[in-house]
PQR file of N, CA, C, O and H, with PARSE charges and radii, in Angstrom:
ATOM      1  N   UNK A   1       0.837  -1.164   0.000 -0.4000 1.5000
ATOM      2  CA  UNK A   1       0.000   0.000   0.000 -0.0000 2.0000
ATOM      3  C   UNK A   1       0.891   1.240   0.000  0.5500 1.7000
ATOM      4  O   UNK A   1       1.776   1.409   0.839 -0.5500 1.4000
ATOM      5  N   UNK A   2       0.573   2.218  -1.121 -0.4000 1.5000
ATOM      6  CA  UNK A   2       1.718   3.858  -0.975 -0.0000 2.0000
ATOM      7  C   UNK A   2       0.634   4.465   0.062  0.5500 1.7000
ATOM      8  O   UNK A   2      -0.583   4.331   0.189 -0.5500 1.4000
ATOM      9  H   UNK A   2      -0.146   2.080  -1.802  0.4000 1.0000
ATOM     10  N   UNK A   3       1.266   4.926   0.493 -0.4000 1.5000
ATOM     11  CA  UNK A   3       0.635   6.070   1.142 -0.0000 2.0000
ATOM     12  C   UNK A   3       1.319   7.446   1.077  0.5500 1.7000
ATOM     13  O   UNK A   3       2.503   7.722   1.270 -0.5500 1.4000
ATOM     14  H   UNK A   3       2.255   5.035   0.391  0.4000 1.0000
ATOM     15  N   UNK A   4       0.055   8.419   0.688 -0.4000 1.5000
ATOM     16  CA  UNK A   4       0.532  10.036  -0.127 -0.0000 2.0000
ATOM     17  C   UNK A   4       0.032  10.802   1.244  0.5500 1.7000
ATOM     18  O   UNK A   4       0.858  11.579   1.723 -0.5500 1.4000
ATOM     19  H   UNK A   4      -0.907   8.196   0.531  0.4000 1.0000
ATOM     20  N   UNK A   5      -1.073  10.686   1.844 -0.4000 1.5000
ATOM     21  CA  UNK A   5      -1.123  11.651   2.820 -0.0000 2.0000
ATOM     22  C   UNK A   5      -1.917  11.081   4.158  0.5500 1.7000
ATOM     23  O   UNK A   5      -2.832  10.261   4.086 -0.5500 1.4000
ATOM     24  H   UNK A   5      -1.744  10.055   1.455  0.4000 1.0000
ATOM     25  N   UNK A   6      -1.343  11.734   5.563 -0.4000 1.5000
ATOM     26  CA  UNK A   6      -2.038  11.195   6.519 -0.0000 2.0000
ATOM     27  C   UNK A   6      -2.145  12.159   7.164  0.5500 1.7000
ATOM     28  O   UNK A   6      -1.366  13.112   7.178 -0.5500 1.4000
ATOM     29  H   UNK A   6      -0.599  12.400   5.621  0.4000 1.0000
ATOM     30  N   UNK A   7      -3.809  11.931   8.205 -0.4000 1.5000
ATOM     31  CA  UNK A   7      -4.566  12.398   8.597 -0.0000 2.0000
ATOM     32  C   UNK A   7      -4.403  12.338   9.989  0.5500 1.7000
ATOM     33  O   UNK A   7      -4.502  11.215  10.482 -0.5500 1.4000
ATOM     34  H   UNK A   7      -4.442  11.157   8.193  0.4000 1.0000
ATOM     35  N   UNK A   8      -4.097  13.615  11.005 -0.4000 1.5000
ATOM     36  CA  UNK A   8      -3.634  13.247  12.320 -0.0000 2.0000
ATOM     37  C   UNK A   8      -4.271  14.578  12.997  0.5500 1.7000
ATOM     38  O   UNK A   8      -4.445  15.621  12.367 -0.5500 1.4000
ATOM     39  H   UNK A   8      -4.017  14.528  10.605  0.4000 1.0000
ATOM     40  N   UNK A   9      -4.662  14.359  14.646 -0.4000 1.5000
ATOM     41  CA  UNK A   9      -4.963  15.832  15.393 -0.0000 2.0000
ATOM     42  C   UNK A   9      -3.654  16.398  15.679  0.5500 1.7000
ATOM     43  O   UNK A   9      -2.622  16.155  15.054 -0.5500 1.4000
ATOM     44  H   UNK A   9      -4.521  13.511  15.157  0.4000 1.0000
ATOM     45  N   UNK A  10      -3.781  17.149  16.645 -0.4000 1.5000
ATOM     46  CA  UNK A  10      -2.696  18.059  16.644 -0.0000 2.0000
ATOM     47  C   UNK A  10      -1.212  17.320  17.059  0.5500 1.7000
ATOM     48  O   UNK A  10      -0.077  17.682  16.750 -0.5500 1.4000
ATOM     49  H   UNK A  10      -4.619  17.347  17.152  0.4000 1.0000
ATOM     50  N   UNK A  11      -1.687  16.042  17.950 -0.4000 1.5000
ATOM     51  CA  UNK A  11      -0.149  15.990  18.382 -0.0000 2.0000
ATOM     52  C   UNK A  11       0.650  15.367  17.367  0.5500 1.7000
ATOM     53  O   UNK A  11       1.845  15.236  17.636 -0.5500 1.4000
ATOM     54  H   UNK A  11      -2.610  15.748  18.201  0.4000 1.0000
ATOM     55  N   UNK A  12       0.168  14.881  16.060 -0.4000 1.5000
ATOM     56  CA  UNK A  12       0.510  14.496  14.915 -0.0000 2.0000
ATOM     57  C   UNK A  12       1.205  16.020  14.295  0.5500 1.7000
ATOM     58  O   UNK A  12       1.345  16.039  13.072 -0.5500 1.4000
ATOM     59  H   UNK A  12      -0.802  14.987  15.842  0.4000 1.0000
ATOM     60  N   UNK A  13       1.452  16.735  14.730 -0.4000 1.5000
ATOM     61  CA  UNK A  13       1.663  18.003  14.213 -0.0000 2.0000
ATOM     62  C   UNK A  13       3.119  18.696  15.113  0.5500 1.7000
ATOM     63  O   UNK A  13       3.366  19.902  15.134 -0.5500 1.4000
ATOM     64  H   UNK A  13       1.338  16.720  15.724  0.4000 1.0000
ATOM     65  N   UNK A  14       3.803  17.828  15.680 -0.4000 1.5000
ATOM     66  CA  UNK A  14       4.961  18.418  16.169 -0.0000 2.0000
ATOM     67  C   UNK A  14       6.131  18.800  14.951  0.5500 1.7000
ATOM     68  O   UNK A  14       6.218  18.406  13.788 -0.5500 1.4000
ATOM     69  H   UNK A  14       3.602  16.849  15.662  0.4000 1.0000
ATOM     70  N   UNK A  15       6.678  19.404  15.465 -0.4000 1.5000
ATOM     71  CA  UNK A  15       8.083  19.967  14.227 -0.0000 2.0000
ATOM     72  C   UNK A  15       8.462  18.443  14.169  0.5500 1.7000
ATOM     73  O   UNK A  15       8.105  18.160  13.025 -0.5500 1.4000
ATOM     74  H   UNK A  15       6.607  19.724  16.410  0.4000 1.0000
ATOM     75  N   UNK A  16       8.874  17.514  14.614 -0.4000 1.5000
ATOM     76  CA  UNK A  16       9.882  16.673  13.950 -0.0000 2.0000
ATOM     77  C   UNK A  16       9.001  15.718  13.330  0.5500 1.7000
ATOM     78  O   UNK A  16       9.436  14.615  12.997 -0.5500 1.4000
ATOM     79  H   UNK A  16       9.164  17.743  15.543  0.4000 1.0000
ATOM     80  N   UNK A  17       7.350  16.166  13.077 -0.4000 1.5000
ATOM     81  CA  UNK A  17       7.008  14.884  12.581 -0.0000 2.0000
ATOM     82  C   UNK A  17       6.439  15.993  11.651  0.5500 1.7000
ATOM     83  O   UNK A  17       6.225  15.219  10.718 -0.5500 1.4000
ATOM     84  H   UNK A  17       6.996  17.062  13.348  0.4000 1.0000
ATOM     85  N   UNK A  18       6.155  16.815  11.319 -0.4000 1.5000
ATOM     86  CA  UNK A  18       6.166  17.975  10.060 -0.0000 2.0000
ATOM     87  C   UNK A  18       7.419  17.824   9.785  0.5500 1.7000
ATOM     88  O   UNK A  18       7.505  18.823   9.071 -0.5500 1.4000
ATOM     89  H   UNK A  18       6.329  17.444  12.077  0.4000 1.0000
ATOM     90  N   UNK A  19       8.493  17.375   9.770 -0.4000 1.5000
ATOM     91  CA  UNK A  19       9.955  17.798   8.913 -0.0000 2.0000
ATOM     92  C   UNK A  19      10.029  15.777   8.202  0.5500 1.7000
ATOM     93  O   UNK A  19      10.256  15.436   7.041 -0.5500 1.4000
ATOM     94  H   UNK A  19       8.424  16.563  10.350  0.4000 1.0000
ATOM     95  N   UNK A  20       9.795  15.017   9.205 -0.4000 1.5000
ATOM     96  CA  UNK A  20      10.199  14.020   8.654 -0.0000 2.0000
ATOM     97  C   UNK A  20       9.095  13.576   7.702  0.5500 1.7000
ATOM     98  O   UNK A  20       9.474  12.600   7.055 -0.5500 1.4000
ATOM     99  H   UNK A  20       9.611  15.294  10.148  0.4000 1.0000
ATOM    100  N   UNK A  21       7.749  13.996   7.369 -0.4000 1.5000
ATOM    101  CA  UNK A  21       6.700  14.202   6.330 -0.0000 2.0000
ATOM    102  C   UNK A  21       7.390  14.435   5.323  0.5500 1.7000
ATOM    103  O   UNK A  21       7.810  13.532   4.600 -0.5500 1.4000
ATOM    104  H   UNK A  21       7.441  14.789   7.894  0.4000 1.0000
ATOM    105  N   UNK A  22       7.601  15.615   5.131 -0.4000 1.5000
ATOM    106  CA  UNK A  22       8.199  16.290   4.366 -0.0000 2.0000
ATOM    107  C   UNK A  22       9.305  15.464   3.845  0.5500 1.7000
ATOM    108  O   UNK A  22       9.151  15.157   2.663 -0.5500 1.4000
ATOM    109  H   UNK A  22       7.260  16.349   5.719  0.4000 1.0000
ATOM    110  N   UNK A  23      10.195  15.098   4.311 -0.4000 1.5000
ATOM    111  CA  UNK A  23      11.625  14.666   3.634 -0.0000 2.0000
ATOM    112  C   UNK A  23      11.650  13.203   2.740  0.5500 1.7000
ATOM    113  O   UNK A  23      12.416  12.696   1.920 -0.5500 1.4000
ATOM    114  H   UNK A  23      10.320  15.348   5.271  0.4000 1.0000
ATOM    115  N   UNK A  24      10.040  12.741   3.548 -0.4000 1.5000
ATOM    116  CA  UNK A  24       9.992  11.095   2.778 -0.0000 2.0000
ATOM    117  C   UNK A  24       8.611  11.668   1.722  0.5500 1.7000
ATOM    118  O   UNK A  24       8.408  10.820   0.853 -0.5500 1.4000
ATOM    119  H   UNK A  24       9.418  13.153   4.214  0.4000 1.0000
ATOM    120  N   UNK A  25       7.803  12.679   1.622 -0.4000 1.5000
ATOM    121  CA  UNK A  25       7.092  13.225   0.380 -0.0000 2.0000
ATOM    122  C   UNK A  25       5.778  12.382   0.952  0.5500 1.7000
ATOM    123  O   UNK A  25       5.337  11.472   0.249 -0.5500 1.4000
ATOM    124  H   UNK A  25       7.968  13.368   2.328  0.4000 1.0000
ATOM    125  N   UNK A  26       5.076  12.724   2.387 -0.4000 1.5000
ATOM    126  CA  UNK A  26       4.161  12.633   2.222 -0.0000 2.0000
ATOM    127  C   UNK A  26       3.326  13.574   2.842  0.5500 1.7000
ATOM    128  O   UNK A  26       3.797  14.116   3.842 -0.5500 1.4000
ATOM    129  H   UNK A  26       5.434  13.463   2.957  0.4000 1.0000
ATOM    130  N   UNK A  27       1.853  13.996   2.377 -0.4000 1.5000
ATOM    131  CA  UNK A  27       1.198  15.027   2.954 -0.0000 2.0000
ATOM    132  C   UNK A  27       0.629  15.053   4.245  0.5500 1.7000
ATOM    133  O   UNK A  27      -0.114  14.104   4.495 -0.5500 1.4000
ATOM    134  H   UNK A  27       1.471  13.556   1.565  0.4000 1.0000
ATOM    135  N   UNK A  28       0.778  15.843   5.069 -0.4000 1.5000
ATOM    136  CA  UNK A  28       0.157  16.211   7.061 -0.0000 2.0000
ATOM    137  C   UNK A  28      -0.711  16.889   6.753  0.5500 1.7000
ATOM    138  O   UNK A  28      -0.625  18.027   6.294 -0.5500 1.4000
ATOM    139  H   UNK A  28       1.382  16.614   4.866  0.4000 1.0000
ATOM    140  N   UNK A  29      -2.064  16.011   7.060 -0.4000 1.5000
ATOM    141  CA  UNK A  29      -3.031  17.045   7.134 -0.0000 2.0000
ATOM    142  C   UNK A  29      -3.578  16.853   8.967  0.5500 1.7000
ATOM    143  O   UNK A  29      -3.909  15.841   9.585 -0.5500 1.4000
ATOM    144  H   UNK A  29      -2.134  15.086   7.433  0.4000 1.0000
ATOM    145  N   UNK A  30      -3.485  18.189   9.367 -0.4000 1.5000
ATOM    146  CA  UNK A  30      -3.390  18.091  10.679 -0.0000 2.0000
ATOM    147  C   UNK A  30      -3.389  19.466  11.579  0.5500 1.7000
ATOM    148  O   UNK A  30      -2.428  20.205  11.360 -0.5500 1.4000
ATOM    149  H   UNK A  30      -3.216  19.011   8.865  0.4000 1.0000
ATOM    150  N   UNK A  31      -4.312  19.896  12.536 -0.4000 1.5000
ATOM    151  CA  UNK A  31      -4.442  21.477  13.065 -0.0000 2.0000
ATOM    152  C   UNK A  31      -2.662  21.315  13.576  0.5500 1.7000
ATOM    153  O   UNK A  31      -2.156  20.225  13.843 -0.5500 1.4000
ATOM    154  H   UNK A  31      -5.093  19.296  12.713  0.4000 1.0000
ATOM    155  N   UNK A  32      -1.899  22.672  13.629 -0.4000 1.5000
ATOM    156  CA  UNK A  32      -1.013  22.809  14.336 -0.0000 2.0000
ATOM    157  C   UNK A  32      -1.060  23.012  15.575  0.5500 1.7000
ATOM    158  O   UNK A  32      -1.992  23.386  16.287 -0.5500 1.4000
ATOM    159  H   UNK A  32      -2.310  23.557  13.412  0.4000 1.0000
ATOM    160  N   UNK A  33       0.475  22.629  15.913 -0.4000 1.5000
ATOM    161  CA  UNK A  33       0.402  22.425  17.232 -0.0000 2.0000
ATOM    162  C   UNK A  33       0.746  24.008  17.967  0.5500 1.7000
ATOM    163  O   UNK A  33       1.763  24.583  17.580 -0.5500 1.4000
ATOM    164  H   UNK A  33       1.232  22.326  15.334  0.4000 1.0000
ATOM    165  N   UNK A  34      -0.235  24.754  19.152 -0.4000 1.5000
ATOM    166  CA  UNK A  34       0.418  25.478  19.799 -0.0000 2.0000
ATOM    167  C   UNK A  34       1.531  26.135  19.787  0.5500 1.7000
ATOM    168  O   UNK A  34       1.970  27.273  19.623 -0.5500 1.4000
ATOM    169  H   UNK A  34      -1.061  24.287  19.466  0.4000 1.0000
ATOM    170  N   UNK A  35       1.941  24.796  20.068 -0.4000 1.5000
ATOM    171  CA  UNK A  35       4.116  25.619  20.427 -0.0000 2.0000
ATOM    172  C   UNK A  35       4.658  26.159  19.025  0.5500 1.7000
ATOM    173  O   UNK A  35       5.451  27.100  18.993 -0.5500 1.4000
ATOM    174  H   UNK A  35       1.585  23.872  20.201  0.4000 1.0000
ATOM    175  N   UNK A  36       4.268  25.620  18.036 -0.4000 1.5000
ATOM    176  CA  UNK A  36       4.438  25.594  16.869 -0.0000 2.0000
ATOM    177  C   UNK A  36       3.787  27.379  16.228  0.5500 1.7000
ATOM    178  O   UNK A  36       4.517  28.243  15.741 -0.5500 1.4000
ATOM    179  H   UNK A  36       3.624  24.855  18.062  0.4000 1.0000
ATOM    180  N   UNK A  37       2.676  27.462  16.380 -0.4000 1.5000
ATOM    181  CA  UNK A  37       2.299  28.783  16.143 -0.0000 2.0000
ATOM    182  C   UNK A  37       2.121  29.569  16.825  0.5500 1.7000
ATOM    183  O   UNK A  37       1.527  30.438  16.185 -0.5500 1.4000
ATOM    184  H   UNK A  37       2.084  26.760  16.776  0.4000 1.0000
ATOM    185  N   UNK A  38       2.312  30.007  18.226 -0.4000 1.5000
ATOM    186  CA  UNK A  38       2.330  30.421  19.309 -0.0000 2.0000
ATOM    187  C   UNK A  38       3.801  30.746  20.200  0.5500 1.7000
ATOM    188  O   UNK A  38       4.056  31.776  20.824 -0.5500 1.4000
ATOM    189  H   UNK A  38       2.794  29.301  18.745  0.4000 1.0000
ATOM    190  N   UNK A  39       4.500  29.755  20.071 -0.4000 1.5000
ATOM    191  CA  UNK A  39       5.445  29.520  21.237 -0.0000 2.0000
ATOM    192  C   UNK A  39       5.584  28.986  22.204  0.5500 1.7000
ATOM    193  O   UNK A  39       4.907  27.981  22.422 -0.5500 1.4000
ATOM    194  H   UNK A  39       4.292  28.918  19.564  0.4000 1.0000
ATOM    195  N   UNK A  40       6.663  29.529  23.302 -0.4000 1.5000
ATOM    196  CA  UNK A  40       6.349  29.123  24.216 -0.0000 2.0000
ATOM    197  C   UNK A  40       6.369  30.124  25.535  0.5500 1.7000
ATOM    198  O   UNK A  40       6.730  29.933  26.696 -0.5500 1.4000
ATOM    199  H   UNK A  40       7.213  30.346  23.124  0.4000 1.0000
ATOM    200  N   UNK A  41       5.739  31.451  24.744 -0.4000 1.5000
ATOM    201  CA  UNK A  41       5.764  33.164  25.666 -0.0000 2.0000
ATOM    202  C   UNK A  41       4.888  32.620  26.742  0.5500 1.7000
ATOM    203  O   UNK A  41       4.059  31.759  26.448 -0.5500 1.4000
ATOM    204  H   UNK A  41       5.446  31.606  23.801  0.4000 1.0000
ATOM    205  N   UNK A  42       4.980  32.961  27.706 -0.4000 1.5000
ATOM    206  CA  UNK A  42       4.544  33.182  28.949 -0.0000 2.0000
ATOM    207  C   UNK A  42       3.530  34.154  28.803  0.5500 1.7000
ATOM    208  O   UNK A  42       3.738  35.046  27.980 -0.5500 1.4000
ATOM    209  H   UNK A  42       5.654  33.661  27.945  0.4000 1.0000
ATOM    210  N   UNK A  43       2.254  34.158  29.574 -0.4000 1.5000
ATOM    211  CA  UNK A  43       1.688  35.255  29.616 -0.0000 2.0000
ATOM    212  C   UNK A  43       1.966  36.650  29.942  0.5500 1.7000
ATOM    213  O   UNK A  43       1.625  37.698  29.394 -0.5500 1.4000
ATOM    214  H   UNK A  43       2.086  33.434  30.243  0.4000 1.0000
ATOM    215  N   UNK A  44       2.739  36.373  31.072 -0.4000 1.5000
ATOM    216  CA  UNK A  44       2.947  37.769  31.385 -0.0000 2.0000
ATOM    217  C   UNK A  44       4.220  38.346  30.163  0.5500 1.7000
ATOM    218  O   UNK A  44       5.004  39.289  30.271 -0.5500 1.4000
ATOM    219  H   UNK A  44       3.017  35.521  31.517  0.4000 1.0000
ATOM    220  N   UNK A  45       4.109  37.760  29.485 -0.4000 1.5000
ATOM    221  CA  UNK A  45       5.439  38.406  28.524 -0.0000 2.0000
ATOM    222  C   UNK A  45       4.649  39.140  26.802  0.5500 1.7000
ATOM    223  O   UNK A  45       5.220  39.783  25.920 -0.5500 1.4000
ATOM    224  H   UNK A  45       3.473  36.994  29.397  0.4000 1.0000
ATOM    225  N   UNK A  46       2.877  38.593  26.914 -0.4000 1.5000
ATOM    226  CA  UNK A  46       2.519  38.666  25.684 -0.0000 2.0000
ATOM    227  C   UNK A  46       2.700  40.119  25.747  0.5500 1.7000
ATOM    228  O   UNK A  46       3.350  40.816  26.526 -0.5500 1.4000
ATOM    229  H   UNK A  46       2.414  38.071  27.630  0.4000 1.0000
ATOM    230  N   UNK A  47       1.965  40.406  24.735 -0.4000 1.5000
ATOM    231  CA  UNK A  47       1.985  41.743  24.297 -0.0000 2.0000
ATOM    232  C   UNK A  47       0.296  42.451  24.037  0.5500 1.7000
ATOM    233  O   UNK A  47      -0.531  41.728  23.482 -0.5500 1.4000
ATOM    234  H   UNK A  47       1.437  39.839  24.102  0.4000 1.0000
ATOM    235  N   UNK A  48       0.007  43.467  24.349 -0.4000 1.5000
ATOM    236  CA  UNK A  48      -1.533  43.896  24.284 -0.0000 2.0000
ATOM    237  C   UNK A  48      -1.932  45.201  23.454  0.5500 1.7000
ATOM    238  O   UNK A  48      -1.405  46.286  23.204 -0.5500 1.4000
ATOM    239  H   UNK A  48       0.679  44.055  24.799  0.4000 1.0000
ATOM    240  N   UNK A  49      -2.928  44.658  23.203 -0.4000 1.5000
ATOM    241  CA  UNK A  49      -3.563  45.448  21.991 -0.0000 2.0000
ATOM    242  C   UNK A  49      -4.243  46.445  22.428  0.5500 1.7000
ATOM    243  O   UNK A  49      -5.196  46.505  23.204 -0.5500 1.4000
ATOM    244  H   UNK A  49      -3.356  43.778  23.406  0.4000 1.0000
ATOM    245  N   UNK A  50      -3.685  47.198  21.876 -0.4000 1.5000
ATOM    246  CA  UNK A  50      -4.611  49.105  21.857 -0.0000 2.0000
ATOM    247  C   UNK A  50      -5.575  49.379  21.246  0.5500 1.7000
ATOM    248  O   UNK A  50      -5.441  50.245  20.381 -0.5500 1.4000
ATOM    249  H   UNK A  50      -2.910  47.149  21.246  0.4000 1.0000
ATOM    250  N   UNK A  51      -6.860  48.789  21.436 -0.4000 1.5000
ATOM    251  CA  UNK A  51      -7.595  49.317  20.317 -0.0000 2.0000
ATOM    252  C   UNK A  51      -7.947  50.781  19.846  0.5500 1.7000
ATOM    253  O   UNK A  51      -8.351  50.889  18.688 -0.5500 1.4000
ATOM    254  H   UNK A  51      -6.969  48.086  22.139  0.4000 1.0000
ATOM    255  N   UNK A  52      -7.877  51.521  20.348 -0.4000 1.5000
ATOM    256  CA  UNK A  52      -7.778  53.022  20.084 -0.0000 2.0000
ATOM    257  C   UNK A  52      -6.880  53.405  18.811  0.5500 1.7000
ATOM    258  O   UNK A  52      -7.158  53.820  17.686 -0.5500 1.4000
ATOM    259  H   UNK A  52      -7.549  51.432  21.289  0.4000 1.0000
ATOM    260  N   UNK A  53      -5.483  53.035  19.580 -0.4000 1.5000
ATOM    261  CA  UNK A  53      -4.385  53.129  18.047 -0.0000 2.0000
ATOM    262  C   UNK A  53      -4.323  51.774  17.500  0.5500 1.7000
ATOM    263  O   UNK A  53      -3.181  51.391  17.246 -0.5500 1.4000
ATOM    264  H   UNK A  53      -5.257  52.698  20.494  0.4000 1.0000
ATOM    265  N   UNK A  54      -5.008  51.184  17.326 -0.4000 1.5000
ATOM    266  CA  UNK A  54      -5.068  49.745  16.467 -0.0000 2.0000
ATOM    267  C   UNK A  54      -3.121  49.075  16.882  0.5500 1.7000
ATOM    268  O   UNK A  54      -2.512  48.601  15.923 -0.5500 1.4000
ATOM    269  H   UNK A  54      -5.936  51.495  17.532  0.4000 1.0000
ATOM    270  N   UNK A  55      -2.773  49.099  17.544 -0.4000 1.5000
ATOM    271  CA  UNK A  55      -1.591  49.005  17.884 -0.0000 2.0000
ATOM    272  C   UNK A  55      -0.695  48.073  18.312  0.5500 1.7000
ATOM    273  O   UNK A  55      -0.852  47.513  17.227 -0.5500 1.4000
ATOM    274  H   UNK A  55      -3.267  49.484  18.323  0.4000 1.0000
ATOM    275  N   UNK A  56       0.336  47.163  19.033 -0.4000 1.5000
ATOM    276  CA  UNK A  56       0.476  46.466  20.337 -0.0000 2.0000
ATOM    277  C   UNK A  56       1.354  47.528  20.787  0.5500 1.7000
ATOM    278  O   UNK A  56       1.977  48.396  20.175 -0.5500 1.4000
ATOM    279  H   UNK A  56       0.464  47.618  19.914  0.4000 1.0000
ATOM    280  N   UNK A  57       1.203  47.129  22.467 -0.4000 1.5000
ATOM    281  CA  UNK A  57       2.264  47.786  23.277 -0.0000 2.0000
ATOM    282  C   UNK A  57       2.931  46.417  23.736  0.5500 1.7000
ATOM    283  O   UNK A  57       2.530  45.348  23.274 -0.5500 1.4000
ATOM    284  H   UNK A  57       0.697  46.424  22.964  0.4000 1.0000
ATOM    285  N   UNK A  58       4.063  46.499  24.751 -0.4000 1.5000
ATOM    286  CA  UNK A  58       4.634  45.493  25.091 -0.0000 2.0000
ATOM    287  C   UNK A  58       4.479  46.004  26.532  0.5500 1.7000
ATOM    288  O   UNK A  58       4.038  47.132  26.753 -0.5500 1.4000
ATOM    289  H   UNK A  58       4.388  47.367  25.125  0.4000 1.0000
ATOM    290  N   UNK A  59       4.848  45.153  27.513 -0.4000 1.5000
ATOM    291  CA  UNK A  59       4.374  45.029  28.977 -0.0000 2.0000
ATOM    292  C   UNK A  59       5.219  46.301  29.939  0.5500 1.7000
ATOM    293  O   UNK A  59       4.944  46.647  31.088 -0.5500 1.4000
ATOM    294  H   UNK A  59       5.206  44.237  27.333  0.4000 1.0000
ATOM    295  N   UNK A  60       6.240  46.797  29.100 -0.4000 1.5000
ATOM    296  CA  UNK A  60       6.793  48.153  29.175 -0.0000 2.0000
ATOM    297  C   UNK A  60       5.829  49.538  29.029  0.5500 1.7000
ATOM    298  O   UNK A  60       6.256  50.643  29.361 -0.5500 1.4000
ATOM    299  H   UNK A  60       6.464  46.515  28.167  0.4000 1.0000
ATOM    300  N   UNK A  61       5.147  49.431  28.757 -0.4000 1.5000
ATOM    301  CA  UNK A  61       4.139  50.460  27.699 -0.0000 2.0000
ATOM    302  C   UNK A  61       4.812  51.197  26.308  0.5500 1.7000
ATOM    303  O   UNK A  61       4.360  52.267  25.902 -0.5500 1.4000
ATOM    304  H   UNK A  61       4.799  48.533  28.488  0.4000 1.0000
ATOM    305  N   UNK A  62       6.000  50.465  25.595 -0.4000 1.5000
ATOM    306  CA  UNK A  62       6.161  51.157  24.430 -0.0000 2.0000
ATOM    307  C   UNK A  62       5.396  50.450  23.525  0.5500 1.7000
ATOM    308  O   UNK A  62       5.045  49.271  23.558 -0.5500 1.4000
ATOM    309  H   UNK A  62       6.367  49.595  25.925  0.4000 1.0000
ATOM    310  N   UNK A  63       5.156  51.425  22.612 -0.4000 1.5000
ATOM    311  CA  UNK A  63       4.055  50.847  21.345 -0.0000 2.0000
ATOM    312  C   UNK A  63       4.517  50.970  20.118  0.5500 1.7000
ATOM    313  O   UNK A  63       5.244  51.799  19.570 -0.5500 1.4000
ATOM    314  H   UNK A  63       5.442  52.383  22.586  0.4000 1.0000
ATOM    315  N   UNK A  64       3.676  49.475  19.583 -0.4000 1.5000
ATOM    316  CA  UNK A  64       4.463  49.571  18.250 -0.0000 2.0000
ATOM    317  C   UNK A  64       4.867  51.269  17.050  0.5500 1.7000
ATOM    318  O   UNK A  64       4.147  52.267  17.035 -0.5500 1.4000
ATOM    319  H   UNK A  64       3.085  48.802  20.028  0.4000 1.0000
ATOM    320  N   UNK A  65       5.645  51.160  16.547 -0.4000 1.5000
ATOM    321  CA  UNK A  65       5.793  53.063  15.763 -0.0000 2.0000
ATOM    322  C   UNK A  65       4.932  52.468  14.191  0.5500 1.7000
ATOM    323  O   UNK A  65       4.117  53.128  13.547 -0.5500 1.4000
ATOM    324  H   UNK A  65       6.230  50.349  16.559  0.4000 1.0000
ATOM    325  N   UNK A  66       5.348  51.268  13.921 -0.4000 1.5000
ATOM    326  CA  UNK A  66       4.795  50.637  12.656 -0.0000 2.0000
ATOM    327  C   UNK A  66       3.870  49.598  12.080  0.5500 1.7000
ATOM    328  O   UNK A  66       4.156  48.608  12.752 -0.5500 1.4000
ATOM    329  H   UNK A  66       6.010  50.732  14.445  0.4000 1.0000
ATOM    330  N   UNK A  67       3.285  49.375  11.552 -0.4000 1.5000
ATOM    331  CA  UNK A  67       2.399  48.116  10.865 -0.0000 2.0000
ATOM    332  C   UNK A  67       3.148  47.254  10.100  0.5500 1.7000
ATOM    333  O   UNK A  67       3.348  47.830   9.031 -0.5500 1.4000
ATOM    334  H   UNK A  67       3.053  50.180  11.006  0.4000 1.0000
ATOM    335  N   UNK A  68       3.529  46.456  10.099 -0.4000 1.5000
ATOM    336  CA  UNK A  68       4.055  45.468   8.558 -0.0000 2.0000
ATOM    337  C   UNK A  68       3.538  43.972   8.657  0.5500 1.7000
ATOM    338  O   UNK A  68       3.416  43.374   9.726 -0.5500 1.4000
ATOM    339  H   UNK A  68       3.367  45.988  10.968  0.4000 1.0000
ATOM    340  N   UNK A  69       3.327  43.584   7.746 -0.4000 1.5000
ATOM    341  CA  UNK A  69       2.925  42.690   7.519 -0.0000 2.0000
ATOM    342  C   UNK A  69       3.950  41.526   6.589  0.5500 1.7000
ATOM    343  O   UNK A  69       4.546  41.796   5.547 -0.5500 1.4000
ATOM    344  H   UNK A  69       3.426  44.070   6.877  0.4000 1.0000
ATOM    345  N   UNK A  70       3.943  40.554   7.113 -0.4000 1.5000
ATOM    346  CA  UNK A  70       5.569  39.587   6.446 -0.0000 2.0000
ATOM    347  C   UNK A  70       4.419  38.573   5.567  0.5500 1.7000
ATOM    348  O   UNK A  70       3.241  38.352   5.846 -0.5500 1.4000
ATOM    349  H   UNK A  70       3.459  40.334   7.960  0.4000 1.0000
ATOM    350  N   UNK A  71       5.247  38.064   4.410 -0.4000 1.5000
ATOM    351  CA  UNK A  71       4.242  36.797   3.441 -0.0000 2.0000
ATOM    352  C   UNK A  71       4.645  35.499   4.407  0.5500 1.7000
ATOM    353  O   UNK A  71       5.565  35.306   5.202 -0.5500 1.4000
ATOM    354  H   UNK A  71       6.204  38.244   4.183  0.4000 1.0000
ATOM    355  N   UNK A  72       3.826  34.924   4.080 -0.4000 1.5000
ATOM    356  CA  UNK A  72       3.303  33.291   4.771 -0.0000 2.0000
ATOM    357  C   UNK A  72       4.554  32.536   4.016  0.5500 1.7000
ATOM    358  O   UNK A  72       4.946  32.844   2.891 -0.5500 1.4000
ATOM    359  H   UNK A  72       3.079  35.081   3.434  0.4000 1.0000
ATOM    360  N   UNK A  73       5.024  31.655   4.705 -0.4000 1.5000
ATOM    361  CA  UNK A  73       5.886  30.798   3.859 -0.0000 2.0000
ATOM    362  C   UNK A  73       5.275  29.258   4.405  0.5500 1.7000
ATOM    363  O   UNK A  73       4.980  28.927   5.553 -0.5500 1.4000
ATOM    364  H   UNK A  73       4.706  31.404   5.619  0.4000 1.0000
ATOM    365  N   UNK A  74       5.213  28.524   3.225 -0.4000 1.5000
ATOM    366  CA  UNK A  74       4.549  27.445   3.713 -0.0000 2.0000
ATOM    367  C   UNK A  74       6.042  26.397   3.775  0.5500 1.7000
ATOM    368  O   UNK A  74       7.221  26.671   3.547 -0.5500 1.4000
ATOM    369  H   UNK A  74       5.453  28.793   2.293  0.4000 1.0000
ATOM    370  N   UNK A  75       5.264  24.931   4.251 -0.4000 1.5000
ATOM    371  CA  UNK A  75       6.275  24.406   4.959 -0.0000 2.0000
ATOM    372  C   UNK A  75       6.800  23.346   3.352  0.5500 1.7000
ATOM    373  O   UNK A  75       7.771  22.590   3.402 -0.5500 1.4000
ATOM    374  H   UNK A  75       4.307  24.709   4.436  0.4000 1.0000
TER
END
């Protein structure tokens, strides 16, 4: 039997099992994991949103000066 793509929840979704997918050519279909799109920030370290100036500040109170937006790179 080939098998082209497998179907897993999230813990099917760690980096070393997204890299070793990849290297033998088969497809992860699977929500990501947390650590993976998130991190591993601490709460008290996130960062909070201004809605007034559409903004973030950081837990300092400096606020972002800019907007940018980076392209998606897929895996």
């Amino acid at each position: 039997m080939e098998v082209k793509t497998v179907i897993g929840d999230t813990t099917y979704s760690e980096r070393d099992n997204i890299k070793f997918n990849n290297d033998i050519d088969i497809e992860l279909v699977a929500k990501l994991n947390p650590l993976i799109t998130q991190g591993t920030r601490k709460k008290e370290d996130e960062f909070l949103f201004n809605k007034d100036a559409s903004m973030y500040v950081c837990k300092a109170g400096h606020m972002a000066i800019r907007k940018a937006r980076q392209p998606t790179t897929s895996m």
